[in-house]
N, C-alpha and C positions, 0 to 999 in steps of 0.2 A: 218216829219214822218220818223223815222227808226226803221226798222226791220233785227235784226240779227239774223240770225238761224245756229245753230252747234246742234253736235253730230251725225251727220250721219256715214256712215262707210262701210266697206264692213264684212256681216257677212254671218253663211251658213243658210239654209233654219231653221226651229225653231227658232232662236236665235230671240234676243231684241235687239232692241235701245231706246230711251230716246231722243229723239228731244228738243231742247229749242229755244226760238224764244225772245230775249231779245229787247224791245222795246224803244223808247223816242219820245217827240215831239210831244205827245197828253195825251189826259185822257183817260190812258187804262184800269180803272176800269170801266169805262161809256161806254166799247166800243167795239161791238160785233166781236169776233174774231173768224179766219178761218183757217184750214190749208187747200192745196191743192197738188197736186202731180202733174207731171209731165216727164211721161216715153219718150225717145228718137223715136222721129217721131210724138207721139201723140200731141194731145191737153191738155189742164191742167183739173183737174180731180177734183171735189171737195173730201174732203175725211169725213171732222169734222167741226162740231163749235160749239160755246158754247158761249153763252147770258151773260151779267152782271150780271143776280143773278144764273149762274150758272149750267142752262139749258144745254145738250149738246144735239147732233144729231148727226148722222154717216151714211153715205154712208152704205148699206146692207153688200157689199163687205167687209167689215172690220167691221163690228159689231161684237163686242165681241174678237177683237184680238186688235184693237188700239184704245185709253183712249184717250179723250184732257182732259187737267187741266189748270187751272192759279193761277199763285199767283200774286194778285194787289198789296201786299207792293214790292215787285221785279219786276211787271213791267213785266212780262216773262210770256208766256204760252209754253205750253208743249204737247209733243203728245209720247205718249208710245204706242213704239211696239212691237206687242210678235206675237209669231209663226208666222215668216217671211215666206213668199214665193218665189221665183225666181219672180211671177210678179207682186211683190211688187216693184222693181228696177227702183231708178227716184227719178227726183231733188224734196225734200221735202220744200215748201214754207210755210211759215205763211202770212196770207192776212187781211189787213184791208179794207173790203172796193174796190177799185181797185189797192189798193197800195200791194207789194209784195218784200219780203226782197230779197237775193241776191240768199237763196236755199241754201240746204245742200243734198250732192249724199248720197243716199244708194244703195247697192248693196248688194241684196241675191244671193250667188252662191255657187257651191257644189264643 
């Protein structure tokens, strides 16, 4: 199993990013996927996920400002984020399962 995730970044409070979480080493059409966050001192945070036929769910907190997607010819799921906040700030993970790629930092700040 590997999971690579980019696009994070340091942006100011409103702003977007576009997370991608590039996968191999399984059947990732068959296979329910998660993202999770991970602010400095906490614990990790569920945030999204979203089913094989496309189902998603969201954490209250982020209902209505971060999307997941996937595309199964690529192998990649995705987590768009829009109207950032300061405590949105934290290593962004894609999760299979118990498995967890390496993270990507964002940082909202003013």
């Amino acid at each position: 199993v590997k999971l690579v995730e980019s696009g994070g970044g340091e942006v100011q409070p409103g702003e977007s990013l576009r997370l991608s979480c590039e996968t191999s080493g399984f059947d990732f059409a068959n296979t329910y996927m998660r993202w999770v966050r991970q602010a400095s001192g906490l614990g990790p945070q569920w945030l999204a996920a979203i089913d094989v036929d496309g189902t998603t769910d969201y954490l209250n907190d982020v209902k209505g400002r971060f999307f997941i997607s996937r595309d199964n010819k690529k192998n990649t799921l995705y987590l768009q984020l829009n109207d950032l906040k300061t405590e949105d700030t934290a290593i962004y993970y894609c999760a299979k399962g118990s498995d967890r790629g390496q993270g990507t930092q964002v940082t909202v700040s003013s």
